[in-house]
C-alpha positions in Angstrom: 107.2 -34.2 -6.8 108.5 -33.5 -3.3 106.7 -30.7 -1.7 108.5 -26.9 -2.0 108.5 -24.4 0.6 109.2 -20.5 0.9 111.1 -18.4 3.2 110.9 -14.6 3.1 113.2 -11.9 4.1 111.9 -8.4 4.8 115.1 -6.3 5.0 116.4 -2.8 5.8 117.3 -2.5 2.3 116.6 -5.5 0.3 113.5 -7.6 0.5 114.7 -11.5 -0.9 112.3 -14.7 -1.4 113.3 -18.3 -1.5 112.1 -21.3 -2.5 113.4 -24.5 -0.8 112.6 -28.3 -1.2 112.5 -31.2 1.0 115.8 -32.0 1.0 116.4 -28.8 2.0 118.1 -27.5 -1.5 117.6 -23.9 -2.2 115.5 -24.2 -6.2 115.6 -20.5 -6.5 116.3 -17.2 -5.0 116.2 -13.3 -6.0 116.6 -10.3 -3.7 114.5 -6.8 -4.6 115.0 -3.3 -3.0 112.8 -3.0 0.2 110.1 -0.5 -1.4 109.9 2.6 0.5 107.8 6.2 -0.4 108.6 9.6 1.3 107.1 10.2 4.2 107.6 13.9 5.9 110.6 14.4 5.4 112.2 10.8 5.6 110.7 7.3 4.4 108.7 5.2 5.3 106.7 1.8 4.2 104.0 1.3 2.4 102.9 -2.0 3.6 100.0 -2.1 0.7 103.2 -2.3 -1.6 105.1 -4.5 0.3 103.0 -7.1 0.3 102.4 -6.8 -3.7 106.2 -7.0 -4.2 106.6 -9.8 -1.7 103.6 -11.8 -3.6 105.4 -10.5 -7.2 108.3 -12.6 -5.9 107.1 -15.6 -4.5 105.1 -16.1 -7.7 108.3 -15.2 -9.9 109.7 -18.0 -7.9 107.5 -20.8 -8.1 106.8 -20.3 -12.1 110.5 -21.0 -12.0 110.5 -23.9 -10.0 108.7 -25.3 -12.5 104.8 -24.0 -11.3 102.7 -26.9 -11.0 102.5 -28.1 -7.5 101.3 -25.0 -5.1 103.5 -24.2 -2.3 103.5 -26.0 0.7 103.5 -23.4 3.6 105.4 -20.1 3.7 107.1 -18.2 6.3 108.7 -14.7 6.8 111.9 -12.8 8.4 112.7 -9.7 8.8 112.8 -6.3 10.5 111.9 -6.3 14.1 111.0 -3.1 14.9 109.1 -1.9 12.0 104.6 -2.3 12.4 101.5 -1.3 11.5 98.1 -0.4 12.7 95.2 -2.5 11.3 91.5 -1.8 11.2 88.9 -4.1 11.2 89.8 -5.4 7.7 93.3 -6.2 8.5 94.3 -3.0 6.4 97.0 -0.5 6.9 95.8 2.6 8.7 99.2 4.2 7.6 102.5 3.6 6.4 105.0 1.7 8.4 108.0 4.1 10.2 111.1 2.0 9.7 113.3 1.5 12.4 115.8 3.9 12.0 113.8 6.7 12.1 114.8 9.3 14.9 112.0 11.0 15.6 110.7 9.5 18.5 113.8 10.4 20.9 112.4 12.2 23.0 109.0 9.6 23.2 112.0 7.1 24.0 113.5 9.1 27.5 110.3 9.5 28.3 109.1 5.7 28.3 112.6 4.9 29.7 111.9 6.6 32.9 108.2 5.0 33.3 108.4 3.0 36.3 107.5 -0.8 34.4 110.6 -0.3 32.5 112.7 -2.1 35.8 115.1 -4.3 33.1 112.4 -7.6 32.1 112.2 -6.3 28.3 115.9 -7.0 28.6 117.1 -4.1 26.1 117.1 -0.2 26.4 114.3 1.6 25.2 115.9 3.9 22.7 114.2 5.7 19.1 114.3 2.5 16.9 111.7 1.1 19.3 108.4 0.2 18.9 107.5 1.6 21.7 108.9 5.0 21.0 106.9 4.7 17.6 103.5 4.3 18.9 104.0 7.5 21.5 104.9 9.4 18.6 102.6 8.5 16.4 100.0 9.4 18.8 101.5 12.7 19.4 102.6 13.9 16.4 101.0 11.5 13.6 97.4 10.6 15.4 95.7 10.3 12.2 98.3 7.3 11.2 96.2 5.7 13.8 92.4 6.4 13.5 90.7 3.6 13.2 93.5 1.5 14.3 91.6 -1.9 15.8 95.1 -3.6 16.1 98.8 -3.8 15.2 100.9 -5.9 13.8 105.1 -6.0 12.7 105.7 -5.2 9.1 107.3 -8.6 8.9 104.0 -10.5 9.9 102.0 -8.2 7.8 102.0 -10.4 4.6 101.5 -13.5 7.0 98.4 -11.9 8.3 96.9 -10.7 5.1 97.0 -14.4 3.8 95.6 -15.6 6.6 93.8 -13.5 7.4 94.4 -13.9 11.0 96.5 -11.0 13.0 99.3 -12.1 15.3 103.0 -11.2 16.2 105.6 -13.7 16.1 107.4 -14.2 19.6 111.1 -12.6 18.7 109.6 -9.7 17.0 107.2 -9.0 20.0 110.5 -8.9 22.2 112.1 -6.4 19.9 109.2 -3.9 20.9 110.3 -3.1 24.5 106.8 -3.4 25.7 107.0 -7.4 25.8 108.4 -9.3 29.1 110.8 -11.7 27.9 111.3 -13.6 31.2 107.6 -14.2 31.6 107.4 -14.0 28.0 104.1 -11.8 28.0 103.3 -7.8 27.4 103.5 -5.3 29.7 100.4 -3.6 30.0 101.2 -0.3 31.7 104.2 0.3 29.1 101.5 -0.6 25.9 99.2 1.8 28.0 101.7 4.5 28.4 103.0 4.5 24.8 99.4 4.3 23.6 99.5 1.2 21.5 96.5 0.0 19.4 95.5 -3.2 20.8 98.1 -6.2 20.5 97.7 -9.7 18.9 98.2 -12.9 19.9 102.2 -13.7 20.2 102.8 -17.1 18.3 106.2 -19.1 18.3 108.1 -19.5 15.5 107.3 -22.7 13.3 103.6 -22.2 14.4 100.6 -22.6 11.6 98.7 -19.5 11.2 96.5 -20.6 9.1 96.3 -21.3 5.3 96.3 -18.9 1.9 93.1 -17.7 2.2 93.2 -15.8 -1.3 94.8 -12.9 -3.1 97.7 -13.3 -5.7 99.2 -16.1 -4.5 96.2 -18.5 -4.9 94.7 -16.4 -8.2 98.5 -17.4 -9.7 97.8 -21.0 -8.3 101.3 -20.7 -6.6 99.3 -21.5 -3.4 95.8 -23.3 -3.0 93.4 -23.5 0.2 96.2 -26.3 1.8 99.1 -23.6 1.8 100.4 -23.3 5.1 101.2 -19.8 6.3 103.8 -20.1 9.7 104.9 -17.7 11.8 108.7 -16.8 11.4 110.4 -14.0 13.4 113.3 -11.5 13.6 116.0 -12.1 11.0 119.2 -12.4 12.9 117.9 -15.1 15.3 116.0 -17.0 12.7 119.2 -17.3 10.7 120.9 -18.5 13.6 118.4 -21.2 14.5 119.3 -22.5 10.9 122.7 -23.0 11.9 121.8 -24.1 15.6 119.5 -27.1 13.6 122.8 -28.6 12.9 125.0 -27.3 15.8 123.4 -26.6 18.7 125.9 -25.1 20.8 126.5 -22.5 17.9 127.6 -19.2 18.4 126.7 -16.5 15.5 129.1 -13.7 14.1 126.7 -12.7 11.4 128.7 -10.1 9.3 126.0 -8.0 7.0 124.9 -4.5 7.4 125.1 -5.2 10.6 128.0 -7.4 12.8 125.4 -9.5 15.4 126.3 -12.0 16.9 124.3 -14.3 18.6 123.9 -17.3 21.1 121.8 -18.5 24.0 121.6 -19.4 27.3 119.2 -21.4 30.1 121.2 -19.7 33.1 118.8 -16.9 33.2 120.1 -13.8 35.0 118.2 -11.1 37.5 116.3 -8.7 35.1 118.1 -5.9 33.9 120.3 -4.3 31.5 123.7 -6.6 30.3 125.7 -4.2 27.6 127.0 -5.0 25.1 123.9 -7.5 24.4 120.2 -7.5 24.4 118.0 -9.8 25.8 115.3 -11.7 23.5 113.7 -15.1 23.8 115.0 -18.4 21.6 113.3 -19.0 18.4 111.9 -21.8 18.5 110.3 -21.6 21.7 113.0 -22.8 23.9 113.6 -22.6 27.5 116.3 -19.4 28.8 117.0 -16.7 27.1 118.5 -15.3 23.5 122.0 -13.2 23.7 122.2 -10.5 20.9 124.9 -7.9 20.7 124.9 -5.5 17.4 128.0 -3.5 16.0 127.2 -1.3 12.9 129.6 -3.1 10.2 129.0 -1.5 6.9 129.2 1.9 8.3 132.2 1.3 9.9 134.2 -0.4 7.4 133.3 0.7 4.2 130.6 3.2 3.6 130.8 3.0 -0.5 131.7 0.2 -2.6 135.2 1.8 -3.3 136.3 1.2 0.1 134.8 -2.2 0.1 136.5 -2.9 -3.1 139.8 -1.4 -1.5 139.8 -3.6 1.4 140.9 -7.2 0.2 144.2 -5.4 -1.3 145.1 -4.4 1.7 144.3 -7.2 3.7 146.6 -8.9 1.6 149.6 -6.9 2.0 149.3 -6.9 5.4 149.1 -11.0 5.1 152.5 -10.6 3.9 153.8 -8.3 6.4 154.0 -11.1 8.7 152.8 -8.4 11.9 149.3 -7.7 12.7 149.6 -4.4 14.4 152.0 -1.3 14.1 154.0 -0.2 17.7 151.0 -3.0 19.6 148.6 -1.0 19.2 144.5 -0.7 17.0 145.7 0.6 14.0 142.4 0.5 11.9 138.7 -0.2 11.8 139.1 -3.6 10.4 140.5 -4.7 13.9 138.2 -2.3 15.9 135.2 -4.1 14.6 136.4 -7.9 15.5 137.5 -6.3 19.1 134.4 -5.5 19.5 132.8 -8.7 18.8 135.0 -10.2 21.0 133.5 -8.1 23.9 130.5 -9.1 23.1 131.1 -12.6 22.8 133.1 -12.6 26.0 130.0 -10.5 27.5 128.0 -13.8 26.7 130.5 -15.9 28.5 129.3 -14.1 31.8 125.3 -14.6 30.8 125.8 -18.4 30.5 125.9 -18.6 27.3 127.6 -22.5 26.6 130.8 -22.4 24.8 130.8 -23.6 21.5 132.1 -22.9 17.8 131.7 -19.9 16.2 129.7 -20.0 12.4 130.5 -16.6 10.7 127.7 -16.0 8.1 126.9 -12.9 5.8 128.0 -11.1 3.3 131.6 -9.7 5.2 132.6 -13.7 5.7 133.1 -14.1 2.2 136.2 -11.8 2.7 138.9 -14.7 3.4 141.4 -11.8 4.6 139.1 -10.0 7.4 137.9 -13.8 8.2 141.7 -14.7 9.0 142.2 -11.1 10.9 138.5 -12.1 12.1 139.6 -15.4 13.9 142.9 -14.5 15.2 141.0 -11.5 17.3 138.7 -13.8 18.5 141.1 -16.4 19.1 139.4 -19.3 17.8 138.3 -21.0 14.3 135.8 -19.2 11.9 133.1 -21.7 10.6 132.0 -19.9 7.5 128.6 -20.6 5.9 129.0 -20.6 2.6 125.2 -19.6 1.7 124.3 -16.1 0.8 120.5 -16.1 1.6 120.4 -18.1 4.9 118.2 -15.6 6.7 115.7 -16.7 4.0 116.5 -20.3 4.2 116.0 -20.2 7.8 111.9 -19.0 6.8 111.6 -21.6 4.9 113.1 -24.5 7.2 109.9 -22.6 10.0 107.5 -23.5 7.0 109.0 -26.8 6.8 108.5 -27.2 10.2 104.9 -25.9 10.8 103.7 -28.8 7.6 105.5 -31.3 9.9 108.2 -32.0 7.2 111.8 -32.9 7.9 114.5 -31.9 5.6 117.8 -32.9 5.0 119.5 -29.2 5.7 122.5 -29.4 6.9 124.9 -26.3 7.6 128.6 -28.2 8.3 128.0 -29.3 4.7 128.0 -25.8 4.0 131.5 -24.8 5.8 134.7 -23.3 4.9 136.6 -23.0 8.3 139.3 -20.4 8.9 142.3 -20.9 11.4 144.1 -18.1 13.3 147.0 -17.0 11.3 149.8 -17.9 13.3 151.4 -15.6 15.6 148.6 -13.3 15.4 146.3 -14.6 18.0 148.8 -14.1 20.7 149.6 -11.0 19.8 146.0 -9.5 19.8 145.4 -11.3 23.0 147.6 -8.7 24.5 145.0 -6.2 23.4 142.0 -4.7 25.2 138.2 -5.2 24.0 136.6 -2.5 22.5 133.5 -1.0 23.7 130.8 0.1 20.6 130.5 3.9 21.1 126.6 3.9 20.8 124.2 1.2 21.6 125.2 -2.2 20.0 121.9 -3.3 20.2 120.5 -0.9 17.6 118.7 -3.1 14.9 120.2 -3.7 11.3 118.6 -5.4 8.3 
């Protein structure tokens, strides 16, 4: 029986487990709302709960694998802002503020004007920071915090329990704004000055943590003491690196709740701010830099499933109309959105980034009528990846990776690739970029 492995995703809204084998073959996957609980007046994570549902998963999954066997090694993706304070038992002093909270803006113009902020985190510091968090928290929430003897993000929390080892994987620690990505180390006056509990180690993706040390997993006998737990990382990237196993010049357009895109580059610029994109560190602990930009998709497009529902319809007539614009100009959101990846992919034409062909991944790619609008903005072919949960597939090639095995993914195997309608691509040459309105770094499940 060839050894299985398991990647998780710890989303915005849903929270999804899968279980891979050797050969790189996805044996089972199901995706759960992300449990949240009220929390003054908004949400906020129980991390206690999340854990229990992730474990309620994973063991769901391996009974039907077939049970048997433990697990190999596990890994997990997710949220990058999102973190916890630990005491000396590795257990929650509070619940987890999710990123989107906006309570810490004014924590976040404050720690923008602190003099280490001088552009080597690479991003703005705005509210969805985790550095914004922990100055709020200490303000406002200082109990949240008592007995705090370390921190750790949400994503690595279930990691750490198993273990039983605390540590922050590498791209989350980026998406903090307290963490140098150039030298790739913290800054201590910023963690001073936002009051953070003490930090963990930072570990590179595909790294073994440890093994199962206990807990559900190994009382279910879906893991034993030779479980591998590996570090994963933020979810965007990771997915990425999946595709970049097979193509490494990839560039992403990963179209969830969320539009990022993604690529990266070794010619490193001067520190500093680049808009549209953010500035984060490869994933598997490569030399230069990573190249995010983030658009808010869902929002934009189609805020309730009857505008979802009533967009193929229409991308349909308009297949048929034969024009892609009325009088030259934007005449909808649909090519607002793929303008404004295009800035952002052009922005990473001036950081270096290589060129190469663009994979189109998430749940907005399976639209074939917004992927042909999609690659006529843009100009080129649309590599779509025809794999819903890749995010959690790319966990689960890291656990492969931290037992030392070698499996046989391969994403082109995986493609549907979309041309330029003809006619169209010249005439939305002849348009201007769009600039996102707010920041397009903001993160997104």
């Amino acid at each position: 029986m060839t050894a299985r492995l398991c990647g998780i995703d710890i989303g915005t809204t849903n929270l999804k487990v899968v279980l891979m084998d050797e050969a790189g073959r996805c044996l089972w996957s199901r995706a759960v709302p992300t449990p949240r609980i009220a929390f003054r007046g908004g949400v906020a994570t129980d991390a206690g709960h999340l854990l229990d549902a992730v474990e309620a998963l994973v063991i769901e999954g391996w009974r039907a694998a077939g049970g048997g066997r433990p697990l190999r090694a596990l890994a997990a993706t997710g949220v990058g802002e999102d973190g916890v304070g630990l005491d000396a038992g590795l257990r929650p002093t509070g619940p987890a503020l999710p990123w989107f909270d906006a309570r810490a803006t004014r924590e976040a113009a404050e720690l923008a004007r602190h003099p280490a902020v001088d552009g080597h985190i690479g991003l703005p510091i705005t509210p969805d920071r985790t550095v914004a968090k922990w100055l709020w928290l200490r303000r406002h929430a200082p109990e949240l915090l008592a007995g705090a003897t370390g921190w750790v993000a949400l994503t690595d929390y279930p990691a750490t329990v198993w273990s039983g080892v605390a540590f922050m994987s590498r791209t989350l620690a980026a998406r903090t704004a307290a963490y140098n990505v150039f030298s790739r180390d913290w800054i201590p006056s910023l963690v001073q000055a936002a009051g953070a509990p003490p930090l963990p180690p930072v570990r590179d993706a595909g790294t073994v943590i440890g093994t199962v040390s206990g807990g559900a997993l190994r009382a279910s006998g879906a893991a034993d003491a030779q479980t591998l737990v590996v570090a994963g990382g933020h979810d965007h990237p990771v997915a990425a690196a999946a595709i970049r196993r097979s193509d490494p010049l990839a560039r992403i357009d990963s179209l969830g709740t969320a539009n990022v895109v993604y690529g990266e580059t070794q010619s490193v610029p001067a520190p500093g701010l680049h808009p549209p994109l953010a500035l984060s560190v490869p994933v598997r602990a490569a030399p230069g830099l990573a190249c995010l930009g983030v658009f808010e998709l869902a929002a934009h497009l189609a805020p309730d499933a009857a505008a979802r529902a009533a967009l193929e319809p229409a991308l349909a007539a308009r297949r048929l109309e034969g024009a892609p614009m009325a009088g030259g100009a934007v005449r909808d959101r649909l090519e607002e959105a793929s303008l404004a990846a295009r800035h952002m992919f052009r922005a990473m034409d001036r950081l270096g980034v290589p060129p190469g062909p663009i994979y189109a991944t998430g749940g907005w790619s399976r639209s074939r009528g917004f992927m042909e609008l999609r690659a006529s903005v843009l100009g080129a072919p649309l590599h779509v990846v025809d794999e819903p949960e890749l995010t959690a597939l790319g966990a689960a090639l890291l656990a492969a990776e931290g037992a030392g095995l070698r499996t046989g993914f391969d994403v082109r195997a995986r493609l549907t690739t979309v041309e330029p309608l003809p006619g169209w691509a010249q005439a939305y040459a002849a348009l201007a970029d769009i600039v996102p309105a707010r920041d397009p770094d903001s993160p997104a499940e």
